[in-house]
KOLBA-22681 format. One record per residue (C-alpha): x, y, z; residue number from 0. Coordinates in nm, 3 decimals, padded with zeros to 5 digits. Layout:
N
SITE        x        y        z  num
SITE        X        Y        Z  NUM
...
***
This chain:
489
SITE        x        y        z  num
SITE   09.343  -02.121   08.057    0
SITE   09.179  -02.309   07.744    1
SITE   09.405  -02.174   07.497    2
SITE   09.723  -02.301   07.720    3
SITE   09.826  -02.565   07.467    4
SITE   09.849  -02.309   07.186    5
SITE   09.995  -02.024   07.368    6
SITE   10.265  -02.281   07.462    7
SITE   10.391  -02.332   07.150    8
SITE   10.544  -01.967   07.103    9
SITE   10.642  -01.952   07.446   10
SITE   10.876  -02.288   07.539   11
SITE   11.246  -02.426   07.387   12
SITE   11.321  -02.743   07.493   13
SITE   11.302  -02.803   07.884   14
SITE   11.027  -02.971   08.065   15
SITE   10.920  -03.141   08.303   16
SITE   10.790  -03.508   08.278   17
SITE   10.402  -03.592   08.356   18
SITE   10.535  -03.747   08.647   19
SITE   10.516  -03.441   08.828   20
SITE   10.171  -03.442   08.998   21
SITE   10.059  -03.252   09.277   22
SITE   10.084  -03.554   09.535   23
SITE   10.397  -03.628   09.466   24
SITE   10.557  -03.285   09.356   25
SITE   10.730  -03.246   09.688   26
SITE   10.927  -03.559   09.635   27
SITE   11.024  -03.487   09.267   28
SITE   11.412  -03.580   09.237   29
SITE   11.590  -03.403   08.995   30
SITE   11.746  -03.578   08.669   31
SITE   12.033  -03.527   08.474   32
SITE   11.999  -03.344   08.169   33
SITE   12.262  -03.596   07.989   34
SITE   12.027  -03.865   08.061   35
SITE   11.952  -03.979   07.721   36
SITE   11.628  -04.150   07.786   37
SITE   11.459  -03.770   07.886   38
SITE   11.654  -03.556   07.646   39
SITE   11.345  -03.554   07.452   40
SITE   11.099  -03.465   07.675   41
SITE   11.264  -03.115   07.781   42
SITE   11.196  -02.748   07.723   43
SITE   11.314  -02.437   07.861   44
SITE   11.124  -02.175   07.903   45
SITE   11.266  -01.839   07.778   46
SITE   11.621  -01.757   07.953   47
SITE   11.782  -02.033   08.093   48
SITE   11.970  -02.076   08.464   49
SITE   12.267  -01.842   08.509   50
SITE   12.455  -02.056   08.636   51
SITE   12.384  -02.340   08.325   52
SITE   12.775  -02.437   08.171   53
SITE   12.560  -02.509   07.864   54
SITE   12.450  -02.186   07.699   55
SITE   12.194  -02.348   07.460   56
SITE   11.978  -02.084   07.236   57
SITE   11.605  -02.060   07.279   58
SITE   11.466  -02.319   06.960   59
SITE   11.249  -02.064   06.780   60
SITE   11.056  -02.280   06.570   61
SITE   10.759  -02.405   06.684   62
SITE   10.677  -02.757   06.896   63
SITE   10.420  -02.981   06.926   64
SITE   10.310  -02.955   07.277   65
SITE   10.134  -03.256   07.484   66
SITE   09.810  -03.150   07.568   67
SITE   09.792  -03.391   07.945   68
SITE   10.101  -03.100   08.031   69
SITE   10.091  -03.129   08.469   70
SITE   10.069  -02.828   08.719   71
SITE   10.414  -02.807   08.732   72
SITE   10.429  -02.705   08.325   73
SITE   10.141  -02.453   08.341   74
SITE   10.277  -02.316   08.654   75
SITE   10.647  -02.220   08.507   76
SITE   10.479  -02.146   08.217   77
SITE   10.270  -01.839   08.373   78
SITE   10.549  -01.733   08.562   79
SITE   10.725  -01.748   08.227   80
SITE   10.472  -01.518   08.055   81
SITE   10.439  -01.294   08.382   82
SITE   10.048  -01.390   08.370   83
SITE   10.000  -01.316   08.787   84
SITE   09.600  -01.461   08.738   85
SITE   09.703  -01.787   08.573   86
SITE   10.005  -01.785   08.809   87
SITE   09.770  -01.748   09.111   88
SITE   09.476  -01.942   08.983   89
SITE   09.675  -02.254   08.963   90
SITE   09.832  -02.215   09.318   91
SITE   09.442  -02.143   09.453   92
SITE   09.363  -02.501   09.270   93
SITE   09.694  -02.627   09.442   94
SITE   09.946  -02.631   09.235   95
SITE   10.247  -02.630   09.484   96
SITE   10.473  -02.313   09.462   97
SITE   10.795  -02.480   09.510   98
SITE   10.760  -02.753   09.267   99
SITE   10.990  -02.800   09.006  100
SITE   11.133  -02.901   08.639  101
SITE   11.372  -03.126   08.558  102
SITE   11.642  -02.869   08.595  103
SITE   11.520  -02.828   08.970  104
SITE   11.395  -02.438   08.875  105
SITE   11.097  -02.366   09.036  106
SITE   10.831  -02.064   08.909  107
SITE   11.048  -01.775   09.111  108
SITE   11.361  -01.877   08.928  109
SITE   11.147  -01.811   08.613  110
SITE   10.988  -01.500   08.700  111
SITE   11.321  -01.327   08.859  112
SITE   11.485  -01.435   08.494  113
SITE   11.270  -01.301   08.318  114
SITE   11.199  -00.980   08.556  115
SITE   10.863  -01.032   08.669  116
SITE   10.763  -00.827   08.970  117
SITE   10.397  -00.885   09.032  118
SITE   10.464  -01.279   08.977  119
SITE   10.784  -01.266   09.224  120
SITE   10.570  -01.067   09.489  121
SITE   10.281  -01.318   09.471  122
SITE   10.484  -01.654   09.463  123
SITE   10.678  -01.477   09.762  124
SITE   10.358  -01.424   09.930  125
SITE   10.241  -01.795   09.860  126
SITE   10.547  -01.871   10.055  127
SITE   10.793  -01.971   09.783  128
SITE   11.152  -02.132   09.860  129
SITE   11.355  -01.810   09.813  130
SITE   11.683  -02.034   09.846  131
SITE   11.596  -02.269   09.591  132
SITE   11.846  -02.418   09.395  133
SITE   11.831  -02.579   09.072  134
SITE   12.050  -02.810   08.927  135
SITE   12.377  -02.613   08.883  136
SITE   12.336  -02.430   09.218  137
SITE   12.205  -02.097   09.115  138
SITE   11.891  -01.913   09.286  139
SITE   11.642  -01.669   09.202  140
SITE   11.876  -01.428   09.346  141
SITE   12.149  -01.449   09.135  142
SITE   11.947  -01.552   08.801  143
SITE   11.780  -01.202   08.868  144
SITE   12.110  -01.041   08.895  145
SITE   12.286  -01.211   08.600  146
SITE   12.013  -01.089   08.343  147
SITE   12.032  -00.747   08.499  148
SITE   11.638  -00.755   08.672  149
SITE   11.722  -00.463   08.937  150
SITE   11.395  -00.415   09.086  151
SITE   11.370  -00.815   09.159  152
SITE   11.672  -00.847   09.248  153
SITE   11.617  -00.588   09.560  154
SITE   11.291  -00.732   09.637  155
SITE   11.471  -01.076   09.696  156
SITE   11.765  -00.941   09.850  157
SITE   11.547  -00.752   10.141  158
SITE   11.381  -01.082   10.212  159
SITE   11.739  -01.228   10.298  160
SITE   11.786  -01.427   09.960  161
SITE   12.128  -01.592   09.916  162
SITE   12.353  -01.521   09.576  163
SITE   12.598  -01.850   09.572  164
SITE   12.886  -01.690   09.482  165
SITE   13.039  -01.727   09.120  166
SITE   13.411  -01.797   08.987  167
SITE   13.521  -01.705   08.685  168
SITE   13.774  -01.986   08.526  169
SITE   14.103  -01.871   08.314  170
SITE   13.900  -02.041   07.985  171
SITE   13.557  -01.911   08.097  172
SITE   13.387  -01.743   07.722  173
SITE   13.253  -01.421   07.720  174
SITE   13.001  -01.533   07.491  175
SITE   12.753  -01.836   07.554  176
SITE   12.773  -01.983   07.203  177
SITE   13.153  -02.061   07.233  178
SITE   13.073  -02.254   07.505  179
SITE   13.258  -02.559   07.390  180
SITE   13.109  -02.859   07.269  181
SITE   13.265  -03.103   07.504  182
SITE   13.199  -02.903   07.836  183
SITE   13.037  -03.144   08.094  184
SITE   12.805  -03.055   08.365  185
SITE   13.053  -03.085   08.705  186
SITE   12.739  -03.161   08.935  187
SITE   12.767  -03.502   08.693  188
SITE   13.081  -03.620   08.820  189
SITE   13.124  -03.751   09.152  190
SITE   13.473  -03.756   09.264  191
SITE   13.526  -03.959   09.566  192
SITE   13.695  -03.680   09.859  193
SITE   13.824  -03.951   10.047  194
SITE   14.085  -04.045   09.813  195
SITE   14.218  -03.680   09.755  196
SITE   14.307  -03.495   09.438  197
SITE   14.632  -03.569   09.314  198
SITE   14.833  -03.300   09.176  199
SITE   14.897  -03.387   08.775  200
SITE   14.766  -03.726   08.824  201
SITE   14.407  -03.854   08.715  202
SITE   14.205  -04.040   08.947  203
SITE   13.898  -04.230   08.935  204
SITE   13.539  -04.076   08.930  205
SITE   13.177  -04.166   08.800  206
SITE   13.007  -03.941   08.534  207
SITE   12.639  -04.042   08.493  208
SITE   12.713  -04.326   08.716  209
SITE   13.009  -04.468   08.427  210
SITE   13.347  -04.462   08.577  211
SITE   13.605  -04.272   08.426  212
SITE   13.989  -04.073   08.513  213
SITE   13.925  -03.730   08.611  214
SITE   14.218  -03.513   08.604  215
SITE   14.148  -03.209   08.842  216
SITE   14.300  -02.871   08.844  217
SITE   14.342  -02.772   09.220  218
SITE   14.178  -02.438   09.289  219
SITE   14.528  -02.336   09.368  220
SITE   14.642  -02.386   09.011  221
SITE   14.407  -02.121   08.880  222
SITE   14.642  -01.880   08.953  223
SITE   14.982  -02.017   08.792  224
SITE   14.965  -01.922   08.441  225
SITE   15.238  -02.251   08.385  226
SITE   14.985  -02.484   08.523  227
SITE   14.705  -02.308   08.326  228
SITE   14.883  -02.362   08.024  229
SITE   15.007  -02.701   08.019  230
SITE   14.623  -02.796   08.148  231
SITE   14.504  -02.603   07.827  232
SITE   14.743  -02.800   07.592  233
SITE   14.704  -03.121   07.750  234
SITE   14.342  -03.050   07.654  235
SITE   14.365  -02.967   07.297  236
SITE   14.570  -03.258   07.206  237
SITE   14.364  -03.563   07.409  238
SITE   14.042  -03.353   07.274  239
SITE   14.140  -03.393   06.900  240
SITE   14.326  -03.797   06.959  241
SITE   14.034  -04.050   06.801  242
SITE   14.204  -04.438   06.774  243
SITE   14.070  -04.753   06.878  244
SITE   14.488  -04.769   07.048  245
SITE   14.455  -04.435   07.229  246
SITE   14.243  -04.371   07.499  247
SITE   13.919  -04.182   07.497  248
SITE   13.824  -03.809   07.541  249
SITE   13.504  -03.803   07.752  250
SITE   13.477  -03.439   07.798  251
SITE   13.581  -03.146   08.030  252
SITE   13.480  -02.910   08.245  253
SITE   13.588  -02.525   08.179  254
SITE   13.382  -02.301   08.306  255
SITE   13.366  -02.408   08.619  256
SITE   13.601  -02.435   08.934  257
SITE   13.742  -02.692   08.906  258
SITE   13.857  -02.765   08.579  259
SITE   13.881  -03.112   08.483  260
SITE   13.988  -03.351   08.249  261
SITE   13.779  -03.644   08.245  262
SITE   13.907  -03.973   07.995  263
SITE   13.741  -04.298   07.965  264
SITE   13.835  -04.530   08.225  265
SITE   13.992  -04.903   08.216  266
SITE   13.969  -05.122   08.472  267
SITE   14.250  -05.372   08.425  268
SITE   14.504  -05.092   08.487  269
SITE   14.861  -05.007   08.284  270
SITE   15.089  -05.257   08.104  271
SITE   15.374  -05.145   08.403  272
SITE   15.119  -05.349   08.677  273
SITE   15.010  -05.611   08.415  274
SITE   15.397  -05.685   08.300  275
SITE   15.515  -05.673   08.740  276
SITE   15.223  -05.923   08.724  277
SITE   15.308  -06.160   08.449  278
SITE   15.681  -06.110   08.400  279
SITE   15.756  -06.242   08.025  280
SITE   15.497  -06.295   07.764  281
SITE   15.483  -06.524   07.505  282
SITE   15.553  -06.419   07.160  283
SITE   15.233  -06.414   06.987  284
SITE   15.105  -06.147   07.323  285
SITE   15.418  -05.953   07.273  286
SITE   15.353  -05.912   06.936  287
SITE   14.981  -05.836   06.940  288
SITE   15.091  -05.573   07.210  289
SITE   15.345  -05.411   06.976  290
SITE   15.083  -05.399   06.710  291
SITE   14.849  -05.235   06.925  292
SITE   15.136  -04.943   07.063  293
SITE   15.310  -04.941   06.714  294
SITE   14.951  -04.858   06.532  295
SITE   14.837  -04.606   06.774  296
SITE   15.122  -04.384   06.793  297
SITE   15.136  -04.420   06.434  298
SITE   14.844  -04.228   06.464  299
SITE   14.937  -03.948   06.702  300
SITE   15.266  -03.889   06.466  301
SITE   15.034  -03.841   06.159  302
SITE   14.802  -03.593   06.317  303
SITE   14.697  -03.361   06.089  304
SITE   14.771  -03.055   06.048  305
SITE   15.034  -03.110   06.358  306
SITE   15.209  -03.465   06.480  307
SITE   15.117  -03.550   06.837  308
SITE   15.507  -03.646   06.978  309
SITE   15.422  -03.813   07.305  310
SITE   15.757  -03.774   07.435  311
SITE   15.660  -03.959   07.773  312
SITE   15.589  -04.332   07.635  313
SITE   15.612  -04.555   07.898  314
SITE   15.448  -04.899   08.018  315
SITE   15.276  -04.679   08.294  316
SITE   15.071  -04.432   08.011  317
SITE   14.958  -04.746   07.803  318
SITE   14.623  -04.867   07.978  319
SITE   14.476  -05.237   07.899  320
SITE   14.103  -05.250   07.811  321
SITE   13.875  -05.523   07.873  322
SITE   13.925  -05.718   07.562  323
SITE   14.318  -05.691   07.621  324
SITE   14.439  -05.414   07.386  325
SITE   14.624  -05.201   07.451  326
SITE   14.552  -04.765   07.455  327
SITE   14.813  -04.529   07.458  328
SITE   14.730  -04.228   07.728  329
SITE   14.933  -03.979   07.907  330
SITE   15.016  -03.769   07.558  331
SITE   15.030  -03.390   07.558  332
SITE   15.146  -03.394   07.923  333
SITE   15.468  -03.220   07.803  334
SITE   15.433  -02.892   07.610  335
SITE   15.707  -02.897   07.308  336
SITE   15.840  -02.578   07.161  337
SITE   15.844  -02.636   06.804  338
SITE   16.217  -02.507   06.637  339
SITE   16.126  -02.653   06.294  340
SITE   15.826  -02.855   06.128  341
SITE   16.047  -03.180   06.230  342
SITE   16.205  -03.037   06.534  343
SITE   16.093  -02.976   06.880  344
SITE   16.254  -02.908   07.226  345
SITE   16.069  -02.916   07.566  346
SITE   15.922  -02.644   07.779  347
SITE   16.059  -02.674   08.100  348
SITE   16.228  -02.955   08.112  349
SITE   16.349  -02.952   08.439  350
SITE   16.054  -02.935   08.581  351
SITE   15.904  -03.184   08.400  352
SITE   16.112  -03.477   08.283  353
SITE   16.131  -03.787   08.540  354
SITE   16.509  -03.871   08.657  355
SITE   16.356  -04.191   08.696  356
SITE   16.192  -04.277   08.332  357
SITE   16.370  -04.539   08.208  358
SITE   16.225  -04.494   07.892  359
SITE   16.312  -04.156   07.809  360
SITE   16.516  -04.081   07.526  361
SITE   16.889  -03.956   07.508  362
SITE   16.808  -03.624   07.357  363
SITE   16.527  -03.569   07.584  364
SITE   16.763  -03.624   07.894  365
SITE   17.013  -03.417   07.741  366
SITE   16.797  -03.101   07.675  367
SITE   16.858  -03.144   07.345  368
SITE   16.620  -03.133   06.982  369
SITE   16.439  -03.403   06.888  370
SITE   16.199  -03.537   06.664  371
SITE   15.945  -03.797   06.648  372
SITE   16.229  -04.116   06.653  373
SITE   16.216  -04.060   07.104  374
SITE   15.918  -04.257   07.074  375
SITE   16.049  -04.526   06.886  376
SITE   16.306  -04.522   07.112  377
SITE   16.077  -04.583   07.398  378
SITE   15.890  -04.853   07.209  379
SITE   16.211  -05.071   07.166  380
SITE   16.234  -05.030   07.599  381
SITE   15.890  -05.175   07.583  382
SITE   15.911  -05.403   07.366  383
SITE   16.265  -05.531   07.519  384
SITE   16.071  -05.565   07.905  385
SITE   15.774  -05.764   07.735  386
SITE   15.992  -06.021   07.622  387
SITE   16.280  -06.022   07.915  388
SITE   15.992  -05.991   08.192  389
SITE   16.199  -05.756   08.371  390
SITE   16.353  -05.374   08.312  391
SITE   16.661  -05.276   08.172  392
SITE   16.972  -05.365   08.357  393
SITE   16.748  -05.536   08.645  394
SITE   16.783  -05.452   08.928  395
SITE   17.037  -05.144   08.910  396
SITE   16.825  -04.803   09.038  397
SITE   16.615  -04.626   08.751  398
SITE   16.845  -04.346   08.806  399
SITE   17.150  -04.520   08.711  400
SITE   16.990  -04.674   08.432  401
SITE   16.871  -04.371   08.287  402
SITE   17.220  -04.238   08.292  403
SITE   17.366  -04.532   08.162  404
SITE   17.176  -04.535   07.884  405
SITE   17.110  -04.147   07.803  406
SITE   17.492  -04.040   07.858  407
SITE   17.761  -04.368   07.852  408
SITE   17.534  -04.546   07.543  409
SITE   17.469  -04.881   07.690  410
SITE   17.197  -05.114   07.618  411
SITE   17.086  -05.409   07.842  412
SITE   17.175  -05.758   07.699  413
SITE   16.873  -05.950   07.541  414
SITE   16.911  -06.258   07.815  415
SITE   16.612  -06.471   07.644  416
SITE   16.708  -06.760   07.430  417
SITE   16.706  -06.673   07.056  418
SITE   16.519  -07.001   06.968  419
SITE   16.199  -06.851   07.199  420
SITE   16.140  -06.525   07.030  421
SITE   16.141  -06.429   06.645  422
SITE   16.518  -06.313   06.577  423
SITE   16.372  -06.012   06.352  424
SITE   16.238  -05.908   06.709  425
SITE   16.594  -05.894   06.845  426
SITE   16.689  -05.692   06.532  427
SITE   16.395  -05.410   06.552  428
SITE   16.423  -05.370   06.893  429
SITE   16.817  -05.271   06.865  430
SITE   16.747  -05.054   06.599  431
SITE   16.463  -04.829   06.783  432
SITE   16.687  -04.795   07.081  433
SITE   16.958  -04.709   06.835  434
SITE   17.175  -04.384   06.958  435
SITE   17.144  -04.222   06.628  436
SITE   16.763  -04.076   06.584  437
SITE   16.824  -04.110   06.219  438
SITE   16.872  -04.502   06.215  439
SITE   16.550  -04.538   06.435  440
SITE   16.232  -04.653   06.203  441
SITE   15.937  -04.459   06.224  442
SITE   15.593  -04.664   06.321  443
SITE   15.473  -04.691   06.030  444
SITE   15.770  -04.870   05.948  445
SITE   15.766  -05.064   06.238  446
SITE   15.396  -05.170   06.188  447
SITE   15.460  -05.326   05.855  448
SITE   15.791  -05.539   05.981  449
SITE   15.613  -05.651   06.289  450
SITE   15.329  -05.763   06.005  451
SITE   15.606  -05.973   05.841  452
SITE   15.707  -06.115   06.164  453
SITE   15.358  -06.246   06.248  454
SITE   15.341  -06.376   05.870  455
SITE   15.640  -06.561   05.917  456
SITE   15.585  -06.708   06.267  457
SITE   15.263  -06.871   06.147  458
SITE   15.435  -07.008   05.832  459
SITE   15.737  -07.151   06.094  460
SITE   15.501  -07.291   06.342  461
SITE   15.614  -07.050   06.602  462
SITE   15.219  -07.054   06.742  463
SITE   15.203  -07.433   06.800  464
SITE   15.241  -07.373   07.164  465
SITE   15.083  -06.983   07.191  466
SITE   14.752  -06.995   07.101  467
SITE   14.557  -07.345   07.234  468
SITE   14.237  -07.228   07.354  469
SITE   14.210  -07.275   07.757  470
SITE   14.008  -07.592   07.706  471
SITE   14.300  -07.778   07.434  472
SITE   14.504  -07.941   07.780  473
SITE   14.204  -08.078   07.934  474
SITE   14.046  -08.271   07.654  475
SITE   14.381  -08.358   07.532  476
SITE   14.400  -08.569   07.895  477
SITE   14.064  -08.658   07.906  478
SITE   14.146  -08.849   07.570  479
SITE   14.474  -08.985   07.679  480
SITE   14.296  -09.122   07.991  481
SITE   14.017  -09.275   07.833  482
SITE   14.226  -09.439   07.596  483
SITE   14.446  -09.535   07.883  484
SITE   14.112  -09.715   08.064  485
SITE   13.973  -09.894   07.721  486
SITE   14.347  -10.031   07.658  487
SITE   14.329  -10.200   08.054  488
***
């Protein structure tokens, strides 16, 4: 016992539990997150880690510098970590309780049955350990004993009536703990809400670490359709790779674990279709910040490298508004594209996944056809055409017969607005996004620079005069008027 400190040193990685674990309170230990930030640095692990962990993290092999105050809950795991049964049973005889536990929730039988102990399992059994214990991601002594292949403590559990939780294997699950991926999240972090359902192909709202964000969640019946499994897999490579201040957020996922999920950052003011059903027209110098914001960040998904992100599914709906007002492009990588040349692409099943309804789809999408990157500029005129109208195409025919109307007979709604109220270069771009041709479409990078121009020009022409007085400009402007009115009487 009085060379604990050093022994330590060889013997732990990186979990471990906080000095807040004393004996009088070890019973009503809560157990913490191991994304909390504020404790990552006061963990360990000692040797192998929970089966059931979604993080396979490597035993640290050089040496740490150990507190020397370390609880009864440290030496206790410790001991049952080295498979010392008289420092085990010497710290229970000062009262060290059995059950307590580290951070992760593992108590000294999880330990021992990892690391196949079975003098220390027998005696914690016999000092009336939890035999059902769970830590943290739901696994027990039971089945950590059986992952790493500990026969004899295995048995010795399973004749005392120990559970094993019973384990799934995902389509993406790794055969080898290092290829874990980098962005896996722990699912016992997220807290979906049951009440409101899941959603087939939709995200809904959850909390991860008590921050909200849109989960999207593969149904356990999904795990089985090898379609589903694959669009879920290339939604998740392209969202995991997008990084734009005008495209949403990858959080993380979850892989190897039923369910899978999808989990992006999460914006509380809702899409641009609820904000424009909301506002109706905006003024110019809005509709033009807006069009910045869209025309920069799909810029950015078309020059992806070493592949162009085509979102193919642009739509006021998949373009969320943050708290500052800007605008982030989400809902890319929905639709898996076949690629028939470097610049060419068709969908995968397009019947099963195109709208009827999207107004904002583009003719050679509706048509089955090839396309290339112009269908989003073609969406991004629709857009830009509603922000400044207030109102959808050909208001208020059904979406159905608009979509046809535009996709197969060519027509284009009327731009109603008064020409002296909007920029006429606006009128101009817009008509040439939504052009029929792809080839006469401009690309965004295009698009970003003559928007540029526009703004130049507006603020030369005085076009802002009436757009951008600060919410306080009318009411001092009256207060003067009046108090000029009262010192005149």
């Amino acid at each position: 016992m009085e060379n604990l400190t050093a022994q330590l040193k060889r013997g732990i990685s990186r979990q471990f539990s906080t000095g807040s674990l004393r004996r009088s309170l070890t019973r009503q230990m809560s157990r913490q997150s191991s994304f909390d930030p504020r404790r990552n640095n006061m963990r360990f692990s000692f040797g192998r880690q929970s089966s059931l962990d979604p993080i396979r993290r490597s035993p640290v092999q050089d040496e740490l510098t150990v507190p020397e105050n370390l609880d009864s809950t440290m030496q206790l795991l410790f001991m049952a970590c080295r498979g010392d049964v008289k420092g085990v049973e010497d710290l229970l005889n000062e009262g060290s309780d059995v059950n307590s536990i580290d951070l992760d929730g593992r108590t000294a039988l999880h330990i021992a049955a990892c690391e196949g102990h079975v003098e220390v399992v027998k005696l914690l059994l016999s000092k009336k350990a939890n035999i059902d214990a769970r830590d943290r991601w739901g696994s027990t002594a039971a089945a950590d004993a059986k992952y790493y292949g500990n026969v004899e403590v295995y048995n010795i559990l399973k004749a005392r009536g120990a559970k094993v939780p019973k384990t799934k294997r995902t389509p993406m699950t790794v055969a080898n703990p290092r290829e874990v991926p980098e962005y896996e999240l722990n699912p016992l972090e997220l807290q979906v809400r049951k009440a409101d359902g899941i959603t087939k192909g939709s995200y809904q709202v959850a909390k991860w670490n008590g921050t909200k964000v849109w989960v999207k969640i593969l149904d356990k019946e999904s795990h089985k359709d090898p379609e589903r499994i694959n669009a879920f897999t290339h939604e998740l490579t392209i969202v995991e790779k997008a990084r734009h201040p005008n495209v949403v957020q990858f959080v993380g996922a979850v892989t190897q674990n039923i369910p899978m999920m999808i989990v992006l950052e999460y914006h509380a003011k809702g899409d641009l279709a609820s904000y424009l059903q909301k506002k109706g027209r905006l003024s110019p110098s809005k509709v033009l910040r807006f069009a910045l914001d869209l025309a920069r960040g799909m810029n950015y998904l078309h020059e992806c490298k070493p592949d162009p992100i085509i979102h193919c599914d642009l739509k006021p709906k998949n373009i969320l508004l943050d708290n500052g007002g800007q605008l982030k492009i989400s809902g890319f990588g929905l639709l898996r594209l076949q690629y028939i040349s470097p610049e060419k692409a068709k969908i995968v099943f397009p019947v099963s996944h195109i709208d009827p309804a999207n107004l904002y789809v583009a003719p050679e999408i509706y048509k089955n056809e090839e396309f290339d990157r112009s269908v989003d500029a073609y969406s991004f005129g629709l857009i830009l055409y509603e922000m400044i109208e207030g109102v959808q195409p050909f208001h208020p025919k059904p979406p159905e017969e608009v979509v046809k109307l535009m996709c197969c007979e060519g027509k284009r709604p009327p731009l109603k607005i008064k020409a002296r109220s909007y920029p006429p270069d606006l009128k101009e771009l817009i008509e040439e996004c939504w052009d029929p041709k792809p080839v006469i479409r401009p690309n965004f990078n295009e698009i970003i620079a003559r928007l540029d121009r526009i703004v130049c020009n507006c603020s030369k022409q005085g076009w802002w005069k009436d757009t951008f007085k600060l919410p306080w400009y009318a009411s001092v402007t009256k207060s003067l008027q009046f108090s000029v009115i009262c010192y005149s009487n």
